[in-house]
DOMAR-204287 format. One record per atom (N, C-alpha, C, CB): atom name; residue in one letter; z, x negated, y. Coordinates in steps of 0.001 Angstrom, whole numbers, always signed. Glycine has a CB too. Layout:
// residues N
atom | res | c3 | c1 | c2
CA | A | Z | X | Y $
...
END
This chain:
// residues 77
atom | res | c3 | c1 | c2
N | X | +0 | -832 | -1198 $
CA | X | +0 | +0 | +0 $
C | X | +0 | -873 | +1257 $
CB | X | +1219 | +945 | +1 $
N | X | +355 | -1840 | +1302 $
CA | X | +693 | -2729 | +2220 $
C | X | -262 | -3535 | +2892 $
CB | X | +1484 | -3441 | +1726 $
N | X | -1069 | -3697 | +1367 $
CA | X | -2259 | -4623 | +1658 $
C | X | -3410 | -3697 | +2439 $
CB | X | -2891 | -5303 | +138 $
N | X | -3467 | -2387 | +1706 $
CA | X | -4236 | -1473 | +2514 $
C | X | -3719 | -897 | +4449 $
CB | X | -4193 | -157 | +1394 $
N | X | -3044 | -940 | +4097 $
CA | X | -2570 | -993 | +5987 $
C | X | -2833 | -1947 | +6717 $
CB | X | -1130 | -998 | +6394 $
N | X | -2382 | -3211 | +6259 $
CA | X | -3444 | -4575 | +6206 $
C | X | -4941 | -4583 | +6786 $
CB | X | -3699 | -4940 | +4676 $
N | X | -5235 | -4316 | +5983 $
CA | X | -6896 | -4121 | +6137 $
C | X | -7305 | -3033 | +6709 $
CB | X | -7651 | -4083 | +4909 $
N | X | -6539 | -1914 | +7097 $
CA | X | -7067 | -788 | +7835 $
C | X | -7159 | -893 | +9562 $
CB | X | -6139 | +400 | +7414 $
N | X | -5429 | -2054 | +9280 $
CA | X | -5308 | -2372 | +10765 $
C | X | -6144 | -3482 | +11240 $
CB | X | -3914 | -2709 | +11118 $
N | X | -6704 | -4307 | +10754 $
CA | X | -7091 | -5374 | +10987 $
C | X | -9022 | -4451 | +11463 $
CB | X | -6688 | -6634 | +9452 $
N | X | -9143 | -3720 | +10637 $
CA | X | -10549 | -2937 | +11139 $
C | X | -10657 | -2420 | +12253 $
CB | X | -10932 | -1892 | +10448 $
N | X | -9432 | -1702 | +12199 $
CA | X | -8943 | -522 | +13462 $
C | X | -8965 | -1805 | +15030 $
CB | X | -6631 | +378 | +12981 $
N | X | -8307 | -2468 | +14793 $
CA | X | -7989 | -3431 | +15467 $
C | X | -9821 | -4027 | +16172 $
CB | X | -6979 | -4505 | +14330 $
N | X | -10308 | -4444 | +15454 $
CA | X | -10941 | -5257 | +15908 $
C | X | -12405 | -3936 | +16489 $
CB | X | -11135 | -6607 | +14671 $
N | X | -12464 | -2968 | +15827 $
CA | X | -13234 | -2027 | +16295 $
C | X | -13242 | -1166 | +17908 $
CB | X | -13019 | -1237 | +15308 $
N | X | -11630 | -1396 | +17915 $
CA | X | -11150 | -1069 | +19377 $
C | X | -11390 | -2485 | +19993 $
CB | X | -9423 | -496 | +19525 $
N | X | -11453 | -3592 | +20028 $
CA | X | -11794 | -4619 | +20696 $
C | X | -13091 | -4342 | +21366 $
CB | X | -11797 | -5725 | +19882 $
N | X | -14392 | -3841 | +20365 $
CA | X | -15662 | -3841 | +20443 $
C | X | -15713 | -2165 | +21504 $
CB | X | -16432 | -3964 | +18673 $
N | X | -15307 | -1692 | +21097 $
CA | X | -15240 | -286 | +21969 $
C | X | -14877 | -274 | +23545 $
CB | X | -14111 | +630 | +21315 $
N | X | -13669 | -1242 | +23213 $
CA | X | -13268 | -1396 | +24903 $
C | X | -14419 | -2180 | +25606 $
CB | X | -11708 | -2358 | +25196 $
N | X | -14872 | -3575 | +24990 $
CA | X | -15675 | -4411 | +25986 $
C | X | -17048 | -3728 | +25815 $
CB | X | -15703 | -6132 | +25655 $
N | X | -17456 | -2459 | +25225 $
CA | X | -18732 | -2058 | +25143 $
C | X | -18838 | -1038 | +26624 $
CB | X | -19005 | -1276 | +23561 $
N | X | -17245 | -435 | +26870 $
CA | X | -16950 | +533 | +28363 $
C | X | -17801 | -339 | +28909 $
CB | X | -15254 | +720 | +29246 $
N | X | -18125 | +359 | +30566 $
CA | X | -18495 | -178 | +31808 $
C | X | -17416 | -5 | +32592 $
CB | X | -19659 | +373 | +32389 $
N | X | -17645 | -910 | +33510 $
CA | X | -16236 | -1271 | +34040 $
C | X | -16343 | -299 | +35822 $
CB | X | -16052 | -3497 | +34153 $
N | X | -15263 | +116 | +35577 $
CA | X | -15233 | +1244 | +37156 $
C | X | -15084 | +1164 | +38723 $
CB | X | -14192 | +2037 | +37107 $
N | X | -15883 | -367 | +38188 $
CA | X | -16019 | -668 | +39714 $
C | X | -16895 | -1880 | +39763 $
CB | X | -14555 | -958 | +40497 $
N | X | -17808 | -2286 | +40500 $
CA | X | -18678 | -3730 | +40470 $
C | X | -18457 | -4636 | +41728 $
CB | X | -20366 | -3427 | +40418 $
N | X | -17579 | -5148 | +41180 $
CA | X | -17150 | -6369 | +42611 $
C | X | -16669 | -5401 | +43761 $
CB | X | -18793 | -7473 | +43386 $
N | X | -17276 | -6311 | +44935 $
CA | X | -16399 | -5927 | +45934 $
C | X | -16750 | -4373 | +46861 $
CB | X | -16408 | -7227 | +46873 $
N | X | -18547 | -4029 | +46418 $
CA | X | -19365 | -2650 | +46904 $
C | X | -18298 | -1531 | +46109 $
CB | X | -21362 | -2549 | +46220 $
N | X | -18040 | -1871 | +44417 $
CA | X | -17425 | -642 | +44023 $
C | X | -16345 | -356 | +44459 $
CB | X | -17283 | -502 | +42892 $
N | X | -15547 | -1573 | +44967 $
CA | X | -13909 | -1233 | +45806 $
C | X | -14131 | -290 | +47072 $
CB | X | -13069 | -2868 | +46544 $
N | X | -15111 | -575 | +48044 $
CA | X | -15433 | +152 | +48758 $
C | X | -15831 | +1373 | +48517 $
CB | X | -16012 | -305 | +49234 $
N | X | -16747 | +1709 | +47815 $
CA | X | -17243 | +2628 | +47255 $
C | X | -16887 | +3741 | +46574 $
CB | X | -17719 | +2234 | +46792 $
N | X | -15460 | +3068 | +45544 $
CA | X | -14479 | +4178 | +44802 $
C | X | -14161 | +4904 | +45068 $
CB | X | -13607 | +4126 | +44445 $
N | X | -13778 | +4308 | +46334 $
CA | X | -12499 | +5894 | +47224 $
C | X | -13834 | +7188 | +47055 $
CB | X | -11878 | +5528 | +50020 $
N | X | -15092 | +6701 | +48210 $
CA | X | -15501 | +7761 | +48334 $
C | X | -15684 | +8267 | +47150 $
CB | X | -16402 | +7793 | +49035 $
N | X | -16605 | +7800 | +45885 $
CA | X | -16976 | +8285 | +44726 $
C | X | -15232 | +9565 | +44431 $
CB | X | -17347 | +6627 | +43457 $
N | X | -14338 | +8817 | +44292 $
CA | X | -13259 | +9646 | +43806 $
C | X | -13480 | +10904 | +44812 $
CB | X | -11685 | +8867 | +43883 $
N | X | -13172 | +10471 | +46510 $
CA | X | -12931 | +11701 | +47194 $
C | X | -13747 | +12946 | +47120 $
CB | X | -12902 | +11412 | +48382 $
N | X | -15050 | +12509 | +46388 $
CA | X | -16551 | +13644 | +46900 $
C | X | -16411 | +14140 | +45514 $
CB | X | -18544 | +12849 | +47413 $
N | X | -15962 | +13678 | +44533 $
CA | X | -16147 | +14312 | +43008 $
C | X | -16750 | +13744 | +41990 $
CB | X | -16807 | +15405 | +42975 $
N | X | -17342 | +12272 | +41933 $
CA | X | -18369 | +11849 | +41330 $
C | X | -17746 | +11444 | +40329 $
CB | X | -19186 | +11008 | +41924 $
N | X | -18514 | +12439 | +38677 $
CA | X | -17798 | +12108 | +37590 $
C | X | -18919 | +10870 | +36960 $
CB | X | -17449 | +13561 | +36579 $
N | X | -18342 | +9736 | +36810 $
CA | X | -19002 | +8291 | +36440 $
C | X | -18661 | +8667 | +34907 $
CB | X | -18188 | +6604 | +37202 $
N | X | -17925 | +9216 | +34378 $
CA | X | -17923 | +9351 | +32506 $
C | X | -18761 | +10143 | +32021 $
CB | X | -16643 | +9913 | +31772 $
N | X | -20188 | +10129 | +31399 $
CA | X | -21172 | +10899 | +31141 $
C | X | -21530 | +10135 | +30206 $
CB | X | -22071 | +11267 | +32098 $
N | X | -21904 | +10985 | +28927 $
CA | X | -22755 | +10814 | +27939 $
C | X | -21880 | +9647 | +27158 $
CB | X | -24306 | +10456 | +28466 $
N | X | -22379 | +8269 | +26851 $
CA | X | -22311 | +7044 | +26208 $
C | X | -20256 | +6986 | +26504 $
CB | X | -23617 | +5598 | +27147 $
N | X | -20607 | +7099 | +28061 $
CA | X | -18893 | +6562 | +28710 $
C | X | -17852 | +7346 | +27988 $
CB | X | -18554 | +6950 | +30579 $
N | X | -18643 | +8686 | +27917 $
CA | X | -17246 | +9885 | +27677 $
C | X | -16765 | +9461 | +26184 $
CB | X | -17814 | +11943 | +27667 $
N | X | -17970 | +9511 | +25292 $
CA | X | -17861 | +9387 | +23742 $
C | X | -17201 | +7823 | +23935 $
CB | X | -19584 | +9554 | +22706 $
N | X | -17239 | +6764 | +24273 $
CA | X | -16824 | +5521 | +24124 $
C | X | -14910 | +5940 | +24698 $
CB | X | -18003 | +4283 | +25218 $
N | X | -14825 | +6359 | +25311 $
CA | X | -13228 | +7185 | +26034 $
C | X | -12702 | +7545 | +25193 $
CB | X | -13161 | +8463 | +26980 $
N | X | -13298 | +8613 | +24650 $
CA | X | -12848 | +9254 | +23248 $
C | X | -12385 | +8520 | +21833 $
CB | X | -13970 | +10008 | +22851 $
N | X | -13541 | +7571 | +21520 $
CA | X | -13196 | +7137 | +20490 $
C | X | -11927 | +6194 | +20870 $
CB | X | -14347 | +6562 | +19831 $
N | X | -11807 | +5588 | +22051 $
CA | X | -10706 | +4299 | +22708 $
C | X | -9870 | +5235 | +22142 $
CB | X | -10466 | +3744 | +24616 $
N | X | -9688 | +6303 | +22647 $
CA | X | -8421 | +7383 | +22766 $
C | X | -7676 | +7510 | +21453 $
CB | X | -8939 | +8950 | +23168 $
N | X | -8984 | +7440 | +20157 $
CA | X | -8410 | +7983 | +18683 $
C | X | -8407 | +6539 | +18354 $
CB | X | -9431 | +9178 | +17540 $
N | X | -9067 | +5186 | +18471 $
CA | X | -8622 | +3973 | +18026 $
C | X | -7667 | +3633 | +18456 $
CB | X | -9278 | +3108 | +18128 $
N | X | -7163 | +3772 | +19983 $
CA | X | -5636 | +3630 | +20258 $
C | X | -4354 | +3805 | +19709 $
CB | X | -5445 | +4146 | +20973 $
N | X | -4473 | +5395 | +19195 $
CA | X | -3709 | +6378 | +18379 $
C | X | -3541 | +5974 | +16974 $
CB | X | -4363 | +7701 | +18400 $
N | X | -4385 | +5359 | +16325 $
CA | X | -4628 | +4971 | +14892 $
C | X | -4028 | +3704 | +15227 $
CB | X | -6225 | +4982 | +14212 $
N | X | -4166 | +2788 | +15888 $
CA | X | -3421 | +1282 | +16107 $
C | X | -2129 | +1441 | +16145 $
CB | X | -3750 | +490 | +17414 $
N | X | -1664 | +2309 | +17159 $
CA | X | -143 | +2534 | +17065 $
C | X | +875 | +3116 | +15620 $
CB | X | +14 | +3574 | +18176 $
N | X | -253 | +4217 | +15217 $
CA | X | +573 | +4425 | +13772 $
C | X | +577 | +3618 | +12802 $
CB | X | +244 | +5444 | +13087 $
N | X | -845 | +2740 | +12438 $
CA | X | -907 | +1777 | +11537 $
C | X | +15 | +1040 | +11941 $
CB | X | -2055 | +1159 | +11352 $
N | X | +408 | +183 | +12579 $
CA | X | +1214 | -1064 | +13312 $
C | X | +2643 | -402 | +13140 $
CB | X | +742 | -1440 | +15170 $
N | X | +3315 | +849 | +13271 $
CA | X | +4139 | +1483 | +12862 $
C | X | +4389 | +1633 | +11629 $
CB | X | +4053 | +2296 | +13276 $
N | X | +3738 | +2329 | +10316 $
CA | X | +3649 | +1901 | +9196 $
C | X | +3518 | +695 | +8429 $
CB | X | +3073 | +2356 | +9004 $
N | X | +2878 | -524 | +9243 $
CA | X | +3051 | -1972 | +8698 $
C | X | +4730 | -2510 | +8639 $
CB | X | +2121 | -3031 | +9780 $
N | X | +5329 | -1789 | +10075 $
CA | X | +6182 | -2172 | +9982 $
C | X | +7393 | -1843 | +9370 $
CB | X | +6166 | -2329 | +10694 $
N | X | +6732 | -456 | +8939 $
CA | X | +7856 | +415 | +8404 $
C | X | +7768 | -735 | +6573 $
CB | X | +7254 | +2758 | +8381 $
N | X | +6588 | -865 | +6069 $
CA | X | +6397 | -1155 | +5328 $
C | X | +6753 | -2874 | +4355 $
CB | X | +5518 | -651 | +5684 $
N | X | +6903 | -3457 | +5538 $
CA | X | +7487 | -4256 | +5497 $
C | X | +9391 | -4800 | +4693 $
CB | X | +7151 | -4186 | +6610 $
N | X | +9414 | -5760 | +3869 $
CA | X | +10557 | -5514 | +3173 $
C | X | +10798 | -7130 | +3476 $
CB | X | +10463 | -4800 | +1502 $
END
């Protein structure tokens, strides 16, 4: 059982690595600092399509890291 948590986390793990650096990042230098406020103030939703589904999955690889890593440790003797 152990070894399989092991290897689930070590997947989980490195799949959320690839997920996060695949995001775009919410701002580009020093135009997007400027730029944010307004984007935020006027409504402009920047998470569409690719962004939203890449959010999502962060959201459930996050969730799965924390319980695996919880169960490793529970598992542990």
């Amino acid at each position: 059982m152990y070894t399989l948590l092991i290897t689930l986390l070590i997947i989980v793990s490195v799949a959320l690595i690839v997920v996060v650096l695949l995001q775009s990042g919410k701002s580009a230098g020093l135009s997007g600092a400027i730029s944010g406020g307004a984007e935020q103030l006027f409504g402009k939703q920047k998470a569409r399509g690719l962004d939203l589904i890449l959010h999502r999955v962060t959201i459930v690889l996050s969730v799965l890291f924390f319980v695996l890593t919880i169960a490793v440790a529970y598992f542990v003797k």
